[in-house]
C-alpha positions as CSV (number, residue, x, y, z in Angstrom):
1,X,-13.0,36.4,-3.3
2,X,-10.7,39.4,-2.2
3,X,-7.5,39.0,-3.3
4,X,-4.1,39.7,-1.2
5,X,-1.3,40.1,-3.7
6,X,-1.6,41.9,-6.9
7,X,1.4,41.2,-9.4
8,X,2.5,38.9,-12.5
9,X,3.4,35.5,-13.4
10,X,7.1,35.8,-15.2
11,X,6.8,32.8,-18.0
12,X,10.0,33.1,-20.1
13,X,9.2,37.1,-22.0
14,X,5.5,36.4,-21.3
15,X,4.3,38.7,-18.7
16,X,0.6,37.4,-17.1
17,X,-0.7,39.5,-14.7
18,X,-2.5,37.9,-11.8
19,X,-4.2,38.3,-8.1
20,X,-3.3,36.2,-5.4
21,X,-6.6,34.5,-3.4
22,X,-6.1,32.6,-0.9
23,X,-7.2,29.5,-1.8
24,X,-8.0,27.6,2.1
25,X,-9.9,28.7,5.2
26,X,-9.9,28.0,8.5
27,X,-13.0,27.0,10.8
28,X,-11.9,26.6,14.0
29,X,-13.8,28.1,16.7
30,X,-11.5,30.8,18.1
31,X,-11.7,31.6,22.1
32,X,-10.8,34.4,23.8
33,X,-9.0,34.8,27.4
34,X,-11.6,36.0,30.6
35,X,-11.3,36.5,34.5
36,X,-12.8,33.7,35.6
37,X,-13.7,36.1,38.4
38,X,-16.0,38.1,37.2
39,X,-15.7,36.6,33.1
40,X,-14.4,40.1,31.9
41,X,-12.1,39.3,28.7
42,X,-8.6,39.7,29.0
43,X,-6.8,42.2,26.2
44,X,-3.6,42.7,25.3
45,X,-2.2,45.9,25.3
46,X,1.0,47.2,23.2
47,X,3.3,48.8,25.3
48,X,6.8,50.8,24.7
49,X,9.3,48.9,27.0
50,X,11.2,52.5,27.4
51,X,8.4,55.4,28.3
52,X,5.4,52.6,29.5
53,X,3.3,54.3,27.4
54,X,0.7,52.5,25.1
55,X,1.4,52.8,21.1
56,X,-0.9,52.7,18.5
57,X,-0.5,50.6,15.2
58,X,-0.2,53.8,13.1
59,X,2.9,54.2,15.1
60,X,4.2,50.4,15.4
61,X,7.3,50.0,12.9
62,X,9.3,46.9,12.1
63,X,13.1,46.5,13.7
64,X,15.9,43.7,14.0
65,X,16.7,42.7,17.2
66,X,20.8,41.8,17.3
67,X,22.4,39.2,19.8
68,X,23.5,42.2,22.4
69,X,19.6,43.3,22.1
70,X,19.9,46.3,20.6
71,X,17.1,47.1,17.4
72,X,17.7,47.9,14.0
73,X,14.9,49.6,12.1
74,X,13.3,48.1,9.0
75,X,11.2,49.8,7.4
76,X,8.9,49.3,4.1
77,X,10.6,51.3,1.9
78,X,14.1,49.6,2.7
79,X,12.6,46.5,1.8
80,X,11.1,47.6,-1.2
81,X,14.2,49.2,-2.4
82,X,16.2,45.6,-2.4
83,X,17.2,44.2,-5.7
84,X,14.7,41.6,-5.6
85,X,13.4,40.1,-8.9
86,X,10.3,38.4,-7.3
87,X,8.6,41.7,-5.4
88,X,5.8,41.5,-7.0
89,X,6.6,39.0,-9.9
90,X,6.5,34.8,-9.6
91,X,8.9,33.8,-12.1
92,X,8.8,30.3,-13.0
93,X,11.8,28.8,-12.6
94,X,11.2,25.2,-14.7
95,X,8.3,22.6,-15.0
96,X,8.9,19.1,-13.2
97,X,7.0,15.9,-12.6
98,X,4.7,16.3,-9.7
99,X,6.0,13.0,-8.1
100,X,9.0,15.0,-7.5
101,X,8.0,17.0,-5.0
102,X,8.1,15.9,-1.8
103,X,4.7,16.4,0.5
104,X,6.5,17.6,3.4
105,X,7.3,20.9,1.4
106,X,3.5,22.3,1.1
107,X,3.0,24.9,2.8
108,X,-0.4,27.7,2.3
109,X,-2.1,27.6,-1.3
110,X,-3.5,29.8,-3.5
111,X,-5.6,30.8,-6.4
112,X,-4.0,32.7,-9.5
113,X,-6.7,34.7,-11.0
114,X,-5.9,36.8,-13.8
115,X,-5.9,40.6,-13.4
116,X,-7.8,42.1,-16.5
117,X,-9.0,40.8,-20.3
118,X,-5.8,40.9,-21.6
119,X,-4.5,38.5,-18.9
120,X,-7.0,35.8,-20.0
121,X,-5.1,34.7,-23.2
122,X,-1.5,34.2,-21.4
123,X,-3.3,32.5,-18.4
124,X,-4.7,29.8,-20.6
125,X,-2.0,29.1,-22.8
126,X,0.0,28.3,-19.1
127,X,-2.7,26.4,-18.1
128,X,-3.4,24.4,-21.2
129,X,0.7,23.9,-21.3
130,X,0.7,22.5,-17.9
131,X,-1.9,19.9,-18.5
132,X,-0.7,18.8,-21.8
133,X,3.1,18.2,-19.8
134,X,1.4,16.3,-16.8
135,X,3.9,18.9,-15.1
136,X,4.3,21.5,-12.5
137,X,5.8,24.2,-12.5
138,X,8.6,25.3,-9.8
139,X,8.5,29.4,-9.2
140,X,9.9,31.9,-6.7
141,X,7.9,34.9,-5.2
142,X,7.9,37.1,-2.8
143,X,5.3,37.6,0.1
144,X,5.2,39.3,3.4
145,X,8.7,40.5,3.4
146,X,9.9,37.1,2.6
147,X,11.2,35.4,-0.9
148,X,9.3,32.2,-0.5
149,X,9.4,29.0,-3.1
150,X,5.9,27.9,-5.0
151,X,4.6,25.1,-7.2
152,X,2.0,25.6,-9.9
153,X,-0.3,23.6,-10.9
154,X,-3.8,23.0,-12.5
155,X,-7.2,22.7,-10.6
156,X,-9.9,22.2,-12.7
157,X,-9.8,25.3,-15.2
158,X,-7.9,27.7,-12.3
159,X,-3.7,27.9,-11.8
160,X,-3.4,26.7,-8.2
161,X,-0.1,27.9,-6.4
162,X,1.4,25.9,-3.5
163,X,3.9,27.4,-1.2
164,X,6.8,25.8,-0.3
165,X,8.9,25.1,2.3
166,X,13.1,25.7,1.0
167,X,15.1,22.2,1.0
168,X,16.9,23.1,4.1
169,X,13.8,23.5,5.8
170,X,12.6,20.1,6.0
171,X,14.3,18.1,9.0
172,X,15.6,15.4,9.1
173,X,14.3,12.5,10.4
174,X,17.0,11.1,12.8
175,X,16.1,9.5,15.7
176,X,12.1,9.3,15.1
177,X,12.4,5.6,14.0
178,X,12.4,2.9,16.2
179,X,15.5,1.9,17.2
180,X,14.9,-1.5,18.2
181,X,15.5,-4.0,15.5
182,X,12.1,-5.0,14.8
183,X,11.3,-8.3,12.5
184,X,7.4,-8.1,11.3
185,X,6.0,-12.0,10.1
186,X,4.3,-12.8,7.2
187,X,1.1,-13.4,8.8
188,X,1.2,-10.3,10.5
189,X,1.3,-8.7,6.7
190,X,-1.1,-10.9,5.3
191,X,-3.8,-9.3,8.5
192,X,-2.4,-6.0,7.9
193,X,-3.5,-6.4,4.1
194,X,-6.8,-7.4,4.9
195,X,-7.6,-4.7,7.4
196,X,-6.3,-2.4,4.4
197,X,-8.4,-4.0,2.1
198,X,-11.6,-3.7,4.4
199,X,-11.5,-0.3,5.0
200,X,-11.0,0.3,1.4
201,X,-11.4,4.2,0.2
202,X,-12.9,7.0,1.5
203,X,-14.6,10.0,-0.2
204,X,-12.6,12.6,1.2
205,X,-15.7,15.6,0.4
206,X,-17.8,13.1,3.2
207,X,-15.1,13.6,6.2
208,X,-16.0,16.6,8.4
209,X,-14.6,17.7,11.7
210,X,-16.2,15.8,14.4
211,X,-14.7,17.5,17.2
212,X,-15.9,21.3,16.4
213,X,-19.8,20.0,15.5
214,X,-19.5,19.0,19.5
215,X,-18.0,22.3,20.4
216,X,-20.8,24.3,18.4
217,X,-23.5,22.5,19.9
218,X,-21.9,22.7,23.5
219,X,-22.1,26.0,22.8
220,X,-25.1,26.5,21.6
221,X,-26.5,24.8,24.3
222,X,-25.2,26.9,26.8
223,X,-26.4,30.0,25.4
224,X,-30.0,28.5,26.0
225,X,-29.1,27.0,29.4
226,X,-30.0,23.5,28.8
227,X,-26.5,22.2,28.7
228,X,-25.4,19.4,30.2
229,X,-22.3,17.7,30.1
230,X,-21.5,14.3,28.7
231,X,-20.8,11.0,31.1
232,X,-16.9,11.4,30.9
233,X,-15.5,8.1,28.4
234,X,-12.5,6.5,30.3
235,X,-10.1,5.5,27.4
236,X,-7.8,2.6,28.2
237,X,-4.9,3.1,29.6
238,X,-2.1,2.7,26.5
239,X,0.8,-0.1,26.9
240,X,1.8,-2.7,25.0
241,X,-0.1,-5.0,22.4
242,X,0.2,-8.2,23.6
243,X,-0.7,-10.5,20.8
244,X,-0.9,-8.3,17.5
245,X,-2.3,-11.0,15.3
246,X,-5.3,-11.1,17.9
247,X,-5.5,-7.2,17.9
248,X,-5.5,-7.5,14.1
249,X,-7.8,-10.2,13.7
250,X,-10.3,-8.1,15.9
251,X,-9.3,-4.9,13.9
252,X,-10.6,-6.6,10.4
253,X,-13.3,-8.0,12.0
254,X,-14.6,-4.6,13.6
255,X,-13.9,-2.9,10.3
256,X,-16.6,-5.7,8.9
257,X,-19.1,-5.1,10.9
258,X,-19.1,-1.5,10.9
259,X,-19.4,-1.9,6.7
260,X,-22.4,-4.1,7.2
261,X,-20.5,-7.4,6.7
262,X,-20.9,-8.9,10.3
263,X,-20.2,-12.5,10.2
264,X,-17.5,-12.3,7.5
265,X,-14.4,-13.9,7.8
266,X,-10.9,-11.9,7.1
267,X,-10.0,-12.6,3.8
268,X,-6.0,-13.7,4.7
269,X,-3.6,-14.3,1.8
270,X,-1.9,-17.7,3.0
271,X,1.7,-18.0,3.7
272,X,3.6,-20.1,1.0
273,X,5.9,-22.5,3.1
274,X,8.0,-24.8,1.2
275,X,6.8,-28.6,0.7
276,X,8.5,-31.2,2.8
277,X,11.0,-33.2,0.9
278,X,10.0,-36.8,0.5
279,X,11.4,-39.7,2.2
280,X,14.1,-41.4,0.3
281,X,13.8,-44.7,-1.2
282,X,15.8,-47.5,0.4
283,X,18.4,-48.9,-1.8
284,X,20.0,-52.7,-1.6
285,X,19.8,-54.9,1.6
286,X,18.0,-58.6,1.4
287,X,14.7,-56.8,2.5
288,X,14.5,-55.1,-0.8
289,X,15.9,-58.3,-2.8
290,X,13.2,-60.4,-0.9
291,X,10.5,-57.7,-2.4
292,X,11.8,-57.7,-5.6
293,X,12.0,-61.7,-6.0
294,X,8.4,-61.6,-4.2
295,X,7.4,-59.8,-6.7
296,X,8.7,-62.0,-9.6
297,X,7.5,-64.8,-8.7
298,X,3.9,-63.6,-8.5
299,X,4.3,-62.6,-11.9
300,X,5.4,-65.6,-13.1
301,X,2.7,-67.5,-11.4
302,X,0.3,-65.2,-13.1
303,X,1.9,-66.4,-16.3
304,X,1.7,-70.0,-15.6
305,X,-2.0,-70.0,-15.1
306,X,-2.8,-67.6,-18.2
307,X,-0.5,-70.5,-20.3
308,X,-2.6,-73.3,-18.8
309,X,-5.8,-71.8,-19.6
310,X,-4.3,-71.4,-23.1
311,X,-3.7,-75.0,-22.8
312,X,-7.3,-76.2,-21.9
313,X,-8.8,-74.2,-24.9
314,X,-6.7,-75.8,-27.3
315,X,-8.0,-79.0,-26.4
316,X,-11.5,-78.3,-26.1
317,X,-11.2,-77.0,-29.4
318,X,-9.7,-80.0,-30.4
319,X,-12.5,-82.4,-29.2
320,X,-14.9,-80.6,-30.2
321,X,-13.8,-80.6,-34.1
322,X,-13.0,-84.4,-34.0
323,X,-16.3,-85.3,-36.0
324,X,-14.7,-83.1,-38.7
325,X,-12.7,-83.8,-41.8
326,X,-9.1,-85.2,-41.9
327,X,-8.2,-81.6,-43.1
328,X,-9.9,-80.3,-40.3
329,X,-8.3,-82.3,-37.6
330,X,-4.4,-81.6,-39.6
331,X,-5.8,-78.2,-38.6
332,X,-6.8,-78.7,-34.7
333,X,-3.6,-80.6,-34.6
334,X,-1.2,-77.8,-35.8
335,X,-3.2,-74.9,-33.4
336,X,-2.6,-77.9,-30.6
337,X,1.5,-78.1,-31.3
338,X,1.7,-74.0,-31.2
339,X,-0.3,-74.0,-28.2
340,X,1.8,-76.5,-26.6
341,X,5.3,-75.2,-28.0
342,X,3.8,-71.0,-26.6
343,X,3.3,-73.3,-23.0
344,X,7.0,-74.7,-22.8
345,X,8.4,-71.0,-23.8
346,X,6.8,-69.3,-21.4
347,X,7.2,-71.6,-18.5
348,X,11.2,-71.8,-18.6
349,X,11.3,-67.5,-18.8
350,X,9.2,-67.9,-16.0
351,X,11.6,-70.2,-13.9
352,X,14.8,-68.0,-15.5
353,X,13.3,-65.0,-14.3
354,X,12.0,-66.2,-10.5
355,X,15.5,-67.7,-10.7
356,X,17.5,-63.9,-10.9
357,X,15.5,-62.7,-9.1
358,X,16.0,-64.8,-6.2
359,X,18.5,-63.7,-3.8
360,X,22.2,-65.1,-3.8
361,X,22.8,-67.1,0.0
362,X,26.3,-65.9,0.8
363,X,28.8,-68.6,2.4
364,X,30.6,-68.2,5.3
365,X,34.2,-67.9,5.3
């Protein structure tokens, strides 16, 4: 690649000399102007504004034009004569976290090649530093006529420069936001996260320019005479989206199908709404007294049938050991008093119980 800048990289007393390669191209397809008459191409000539007559480069110079419109001439060796550190020098400056600068700054980048066998030792030792920091490094230098601002970095096993743009440069963004105050729902994030999530990641080597591959072969065709032009696409006219969640919901589902997954449903993160508190219990009142002693009593009715089951076996038991010895019966007789005595017990906690439980009649005054 031809370089455009010879010069050195300034890295404390280390001197690296370098060539500057651009490091981008364009490939847009350029046109140039024609009468439409008679499609001879239109040229621009470079005229003096005082005699009329037409100058040649060799003869074209560089000048300042003041507020009252008279010209100051600038020439090379003016500018070459200023006491400028960086004229063919970019001196690194300090090494900072790449996250620290801000996109909008880029400008044009380059490739640092180095400029002859004893450059190759310096130039790796910077490289090698910069990817052991995870750093960049910030450096001035100076380029057509200009002292511009750079970053260094690594890319791959070559020192990439970026130009930037100086902080007061960069605009400010006043006014470009909406100034509507503008609330955005949950739901509406939750569909905007799953459109995200379908369209996932993109190689960015597979993306080419659309839009020039048409112009190419427009053209191509009309250097053979075969072309013909396209059925025009009417776009919709642009207004306002009605319902987003409905544009949304057809945005993930488009993004689907054009991945192959037809037929599958938006994967939506749920909104988390609070659960409803529960009804209170009702306290007091004769309702809830009734209930209770209800209640109660059912228990103790349970109670009185288990105690005169209890009751039942002890006497089949005790007829059916009458037959027996004396000792025997003194036996069936003492199981037949505990049976009895367990009845009695329980049936008066029974009525003591159904008895508090039951509600108190008030009397009248």
């Amino acid at each position: 690649m031809r370089s455009i800048w010879n010069g050195a990289i300034s890295f404390g007393l280390v001197s690296i000399p370098i060539k500057l390669v651009n490091a981008t191209e364009s490939h847009s397809i350029s046109f140039r102007q024609i009468h439409l008459a008679d499609g001879g191409r239109i040229r621009y000539r470079k005229v003096c504004e005082l005699d009329g007559e037409e100058v040649p480069g060799a003869e074209i110079g560089k000048g300042y034009e003041e507020g009252d419109g008279s010209i100051i001439p600038i020439t090379d060796e003016d500018l070459g004569q200023l006491p400028i550190a960086t004229a063919r020098t970019i001196e690194i400056m300090s090494f900072v976290p790449a996250e620290e600068i801000d996109p909008l700054q880029m400008d044009a980048a380059y490739y640092l090649a180095a400029n002859g066998a004893t450059a190759a030792k310096p130039y790796t030792l910077l490289r090698e530093a910069l990817k052991r920091s995870r750093k960049v490094a910030i450096a001035k230098y100076a380029l057509r006529g200009r002292e511009r601002l750079g970053m260094l970095r690594v890319v791959d096993d070559v020192i990439a420069m970026h130009g930037l743009l100086w902080p007061d440069e960069i605009r400010q963004p006043e006014g470009v936001a909406p100034e509507a105050d503008v609330s955005v729902r949950e739901a509406e994030l939750d569909l905007a996260d799953a459109l995200m999530a379908t369209l996932g990641e993109v190689e960015l080597s597979s993306l080419h320019d659309d839009y020039q591959e048409a112009v190419e072969a427009m053209i191509a065709a009309k250097a053979g005479g075969a072309f013909e032009p396209p059925e025009a696409v009417v776009e919709p006219a642009g207004g306002k989206v009605i319902d987003l969640m409905a544009a949304l919901e057809k945005s993930v589902k488009e993004a689907k199908a054009s991945r192959g997954e037809e037929g599958a449903e938006a994967e939506v993160t749920p909104i988390r709404r609070k659960a409803a508190a529960a009804a209170p219990k009702a306290v007091g009142g004769k309702k809830s007294t009734a209930a209770s002693a209800k209640k109660t009593a059912a228990g103790a009715t349970k109670k009185t049938t288990a105690a005169a089951k209890s009751t039942k076996a002890a006497k089949s038991a005790k007829s059916a050991k009458t037959g027996k010895s004396a000792k025997t019966g003194k036996t069936a007789k003492t199981a037949k008093t505990a049976a009895t005595k367990s009845t009695s017990a329980t049936a008066k906690k029974t009525a003591a119980a159904a008895k508090k439980a039951a509600p108190r009649k008030r009397t009248s005054a």
